[in-house]
N, C-alpha and C positions, 0 to 999 in steps of 0.2 A: 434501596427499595425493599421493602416487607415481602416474606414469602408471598403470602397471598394475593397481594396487590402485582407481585410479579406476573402467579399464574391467572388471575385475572385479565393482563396485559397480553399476553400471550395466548390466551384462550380469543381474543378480540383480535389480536392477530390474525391469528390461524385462521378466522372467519373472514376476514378480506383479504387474504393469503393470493387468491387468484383474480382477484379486481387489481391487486397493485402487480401482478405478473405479468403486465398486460404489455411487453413490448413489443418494438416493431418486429413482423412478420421475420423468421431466419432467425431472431438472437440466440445464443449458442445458451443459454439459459431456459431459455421456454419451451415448454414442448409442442407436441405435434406440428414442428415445422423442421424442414432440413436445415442443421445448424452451420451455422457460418463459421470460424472458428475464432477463438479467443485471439485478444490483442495482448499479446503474454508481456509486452514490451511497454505497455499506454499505462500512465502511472496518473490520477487522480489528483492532482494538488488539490488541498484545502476540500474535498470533495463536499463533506458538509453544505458547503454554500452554496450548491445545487440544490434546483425544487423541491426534487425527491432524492434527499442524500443515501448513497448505496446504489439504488436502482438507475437512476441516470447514468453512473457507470455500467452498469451490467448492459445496459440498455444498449450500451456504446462499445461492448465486451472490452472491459479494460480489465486487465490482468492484476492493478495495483489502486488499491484507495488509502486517500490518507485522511485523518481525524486527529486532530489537535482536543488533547482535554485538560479540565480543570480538576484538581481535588478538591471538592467543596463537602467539607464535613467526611461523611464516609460514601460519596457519589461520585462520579466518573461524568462533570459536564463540558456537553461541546460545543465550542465557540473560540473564534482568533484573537479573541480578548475578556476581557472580566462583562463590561460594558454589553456583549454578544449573549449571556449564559440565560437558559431558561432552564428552571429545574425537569421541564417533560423533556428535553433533549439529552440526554445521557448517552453513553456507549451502549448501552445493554439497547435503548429502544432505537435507536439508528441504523446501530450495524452487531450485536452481538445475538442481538435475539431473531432478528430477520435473517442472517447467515445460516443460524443455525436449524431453521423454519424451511430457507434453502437447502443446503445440505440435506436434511430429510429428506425432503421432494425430490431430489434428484442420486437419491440412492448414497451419499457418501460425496457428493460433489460441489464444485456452487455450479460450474458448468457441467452441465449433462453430458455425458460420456466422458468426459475430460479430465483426466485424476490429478493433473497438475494443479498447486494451491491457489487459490487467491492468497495477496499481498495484500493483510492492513496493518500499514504504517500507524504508528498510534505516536504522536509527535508530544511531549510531553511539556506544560507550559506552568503548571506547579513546580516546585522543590522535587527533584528528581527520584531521591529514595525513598521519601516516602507516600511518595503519588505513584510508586512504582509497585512497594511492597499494597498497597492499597490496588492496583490494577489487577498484582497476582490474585487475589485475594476472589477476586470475581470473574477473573478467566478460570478458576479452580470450578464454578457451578457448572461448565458447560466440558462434559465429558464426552472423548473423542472429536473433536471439532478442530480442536489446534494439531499444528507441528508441533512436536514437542522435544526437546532434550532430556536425556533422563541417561545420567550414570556413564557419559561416553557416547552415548549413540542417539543419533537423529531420528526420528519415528515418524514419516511423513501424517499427516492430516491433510481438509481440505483446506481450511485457511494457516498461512504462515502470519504471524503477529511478528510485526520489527520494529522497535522498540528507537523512535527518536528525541530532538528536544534534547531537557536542561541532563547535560551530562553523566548529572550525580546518580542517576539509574544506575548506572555500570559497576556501582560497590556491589549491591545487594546483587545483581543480578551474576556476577561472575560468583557468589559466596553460595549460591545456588548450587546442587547436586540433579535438580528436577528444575527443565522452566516450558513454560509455555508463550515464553517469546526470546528473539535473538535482539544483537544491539547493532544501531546503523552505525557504521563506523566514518570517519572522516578520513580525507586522504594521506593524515601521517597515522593513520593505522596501515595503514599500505605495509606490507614488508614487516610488518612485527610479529611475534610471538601469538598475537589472536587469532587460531583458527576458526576457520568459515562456520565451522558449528558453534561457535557465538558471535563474529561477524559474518553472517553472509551477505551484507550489502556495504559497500562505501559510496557515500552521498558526500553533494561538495558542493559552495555554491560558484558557478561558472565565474559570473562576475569579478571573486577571489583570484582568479585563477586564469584567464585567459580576458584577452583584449577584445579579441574578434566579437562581433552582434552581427555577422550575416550580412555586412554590406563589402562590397568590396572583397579579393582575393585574402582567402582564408591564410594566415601565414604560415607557413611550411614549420617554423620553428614550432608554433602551437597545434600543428596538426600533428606532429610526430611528438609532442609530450602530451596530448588527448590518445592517441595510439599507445604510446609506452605507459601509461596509466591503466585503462583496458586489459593491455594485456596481463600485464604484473598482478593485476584482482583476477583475471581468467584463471591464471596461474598456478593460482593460490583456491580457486573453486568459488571465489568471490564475483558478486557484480556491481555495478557503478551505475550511480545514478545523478546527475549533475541537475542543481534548482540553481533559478535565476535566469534563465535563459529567456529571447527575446519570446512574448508570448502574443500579437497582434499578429493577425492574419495578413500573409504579404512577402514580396521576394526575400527577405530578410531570414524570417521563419525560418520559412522552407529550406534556404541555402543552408542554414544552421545544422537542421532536422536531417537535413541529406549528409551532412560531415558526421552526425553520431550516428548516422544508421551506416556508414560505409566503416566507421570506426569499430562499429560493434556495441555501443551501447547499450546496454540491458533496459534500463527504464527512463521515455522520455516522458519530462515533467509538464503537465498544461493543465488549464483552467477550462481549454474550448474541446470539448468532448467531439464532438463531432466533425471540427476540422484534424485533429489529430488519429480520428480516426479515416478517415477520409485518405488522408495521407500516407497512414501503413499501408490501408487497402491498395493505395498505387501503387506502395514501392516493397508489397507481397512478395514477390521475387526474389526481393534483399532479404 
C-alpha cells in the first residue's frame, strides 16, 4: 500500500475509531465501564472469518487472534485459501493498523489497564522466507507496538506476533539479531536447544496426538502424556497450545475443555467466541 493511501486509511479510521468500539457493556477494551478482565487463555482460530475480524474477539476478550496470510506481490492478504483473497483485506487494515489505533486509545495497551500482550498468531500460507522476510518488512512501520527481541533480550510491547504455518520462516528468522515476531514451535521442539525467546509457544494438532474427542473416560495414559507435555513447555518458560480439538457445542467439548484447563493449558483453540468464552467465565476459579 502506498504511503498515502496508508494515511489516508488510517485517517478514515481514526474517524469511526468509536462507532467500531462499540462492545458489549464491561469489555475490558472499552472505556467508561468496569472492565471484566481478559480471557488470557481464548485463542481466536482463523479469527478473520468473523464479521468484524479483531473486534469480535476483543468483544469476547480473547487474549489470542490468528490470521492466515498470503504474499501477493509486496501485500500481506487474508484468507484460508487463494480462492478467499481480497486485495482491501490485508494485515495492515484488519489487525495491524486497528491494534495499533488501539493501543493509542488505551495508553500503551490493547486492553485498558492491562499490560499483558495480545497474541497474533500470523499463520503463514505462502513460501515461508520469503513471505516472512516480506512480513518483517511492514511490522518494521509500526514503532513500539510489538514484543520485540533485540541482541539477547525480550522487550515486552502490547501485541506479541508468533509466527506460524509453512516452516521455512524459521531460517531467516533465527539469522535475525532484531525480530518483531517469535516462532510457534511444534512438539518435537519440546526439549531442544530453542529457547522460549524464539519459541515461546508449542502448538500441535490434538488429533496427531491423542485419541480421546471428549466422549467417554479420558484415558489416564493420554492424560498424564497431555500433563508431561505442559509441563516440560512450563519448564522451559514455554506454553502449549493444541488445534483440532472437537469444536461443536455439547458434553464432548466441554469434557475436553475441562481436561486442558485442569491440565494447565495456555491457549484453548475455537471458532465459537462466545461459547468459549462463556465457559472460562465458569471455570474462572481454575
Amino acid at each position: 500500500m502506498a504511503l498515502g493511501t496508508r494515511r489516508g486509511a488510517l485517517t478514515a479510521f481514526g474517524a469511526t475509531l468509536a462507532a467500531v468500539l462499540a462492545p458489549p457493556a464491561g469489555t475490558a477494551f472499552a472505556g467508561g465501564h468496569q472492565p471484566r478482565p481478559p480471557l488470557w487463555r481464548a485463542h481466536a482460530h482463523n479469527d478473520y472469518e468473523h464479521p468484524r475480524p479483531l473486534f469480535d474477539a476483543l468483544d469476547h476478550r480473547f487474549g489470542s487472534v490468528e490470521a492466515d496470510i498470503f504474499l501477493v506481490g509486496d501485500q500481506l492478504l487474508i484468507g484460508h485459501t487463494e480462492s478467499d483473497l481480497d486485495p482491501t483485506r490485508t494485515l495492515e487494515s484488519l489487525y495491524l493498523d486497528p491494534l495499533a489505533e488501539i493501543v493509542k486509545a488505551n495508553r500503551g495497551s490493547v486492553y485498558r489497564g492491562y499490560r499483558r500482550p495480545l497474541q497474533l498468531l500470523i499463520d503463514i500460507k505462502t513460501e515461508g522466507s520469503s513471505t516472512y522476510l516480506e512480513l518483517d518488512r511492514h511490522l518494521q512501520r509500526y514503532t513500539h507496538l510489538f514484543t520485540t527481541y533485540a541482541h539477547g533480550c525480550v522487550h515486552p510491547g502490547a501485541v506479541t506476533n508468533v509466527i506460524s504455518g509453512d516452516r521455512a520462516a524459521r531460517t531467516p528468522m533465527e539469522a535475525q539479531t532484531v525480530r518483531r515476531a517469535f516462532y510457534d514451535g511444534r512438539l518435537t521442539d519440546l526439549g531442544t536447544s530453542a529457547p522460549a525467546s524464539f519459541v515461546p509457544l508449542i502448538s500441535d494438532n490434538w488429533q496427531l496426538n491423542f485419541t480421546w474427542l471428549g466422549e467417554g473416560a479420558f484415558p489416564d495414559a493420554e492424560r498424564q502424556k497431555l500433563r508431561g507435555i505442559i509441563g516440560q513447555a512450563h519448564a522451559r518458560g514455554q506454553k502449549v497450545r493444541l488445534w483440532n480439538t472437537p469444536d461443536l457445542a455439547g458434553p464432548a467439548r466441554d469434557a475436553l475443555w475441562t481436561e486442558l484447563l485442569a491440565a494447565g493449558v495456555d491457549y484453548f483453540n475455537t471458532d465459537d467466541l462466545a461459547g468459549l468464552e462463556a465457559f472460562l467465565d465458569a471455570h474462572r476459579s481454575a
